[in-house]
N, C-alpha and C positions, 0 to 999 in steps of 0.2 A: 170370023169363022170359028174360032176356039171359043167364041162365048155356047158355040151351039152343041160344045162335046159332050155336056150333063146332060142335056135332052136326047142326044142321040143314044147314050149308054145307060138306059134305064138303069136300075138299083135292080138287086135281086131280092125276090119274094122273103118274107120272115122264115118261113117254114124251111128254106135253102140256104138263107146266110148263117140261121143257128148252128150248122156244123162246122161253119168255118170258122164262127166267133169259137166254140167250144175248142177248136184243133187249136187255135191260136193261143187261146187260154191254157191248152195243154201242153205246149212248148214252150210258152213261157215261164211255167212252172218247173218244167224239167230243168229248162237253164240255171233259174234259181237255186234247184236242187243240188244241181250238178258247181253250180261256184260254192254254195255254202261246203259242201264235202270236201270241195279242192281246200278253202279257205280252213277249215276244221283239220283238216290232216296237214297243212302247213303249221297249226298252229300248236298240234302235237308235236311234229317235230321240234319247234323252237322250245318247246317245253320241254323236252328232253335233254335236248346239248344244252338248256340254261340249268338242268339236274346234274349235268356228266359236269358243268364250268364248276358249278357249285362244290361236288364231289371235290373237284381236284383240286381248287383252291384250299378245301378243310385240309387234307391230304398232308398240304404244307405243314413246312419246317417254323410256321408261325410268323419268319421274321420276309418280308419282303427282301426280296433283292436288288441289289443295287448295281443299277449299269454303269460299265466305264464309259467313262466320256474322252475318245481319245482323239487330238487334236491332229487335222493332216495336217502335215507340214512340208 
């Protein structure tokens, strides 16, 4: 009974599925648009706080600092 579901659900004419190939096309593209922007203004931001790490390491006193290492006892 399921081999006979293609025949029963004809395909829709050329001239009626071009708008939905088109609409599909044009949501897939917005998605595209819309992750490359997210991904783009992520990638600003990490550009920025690796300019502010940057800044702040020059900032220094030159000499790194050294942690104590204190033993619990």
């Amino acid at each position: 009974m399921l081999a006979l579901l293609p025949i029963a659900a004809p395909a829709l004419p050329l001239d009626e599925a071009g708008k939905y190939v088109a609409g599909a096309y044009v949501v897939f593209l917005a998605l595209i648009f819309v992750y490359v922007a997210i991904m783009a203004a992520k990638l600003q931001r990490i550009e920025r706080e690796l300019h502010e790490l940057a800044s702040f390491a020059e900032q220094g006193n030159g000499e790194p600092e050294r942690e104590r290492v204190t033993a619990d006892v």
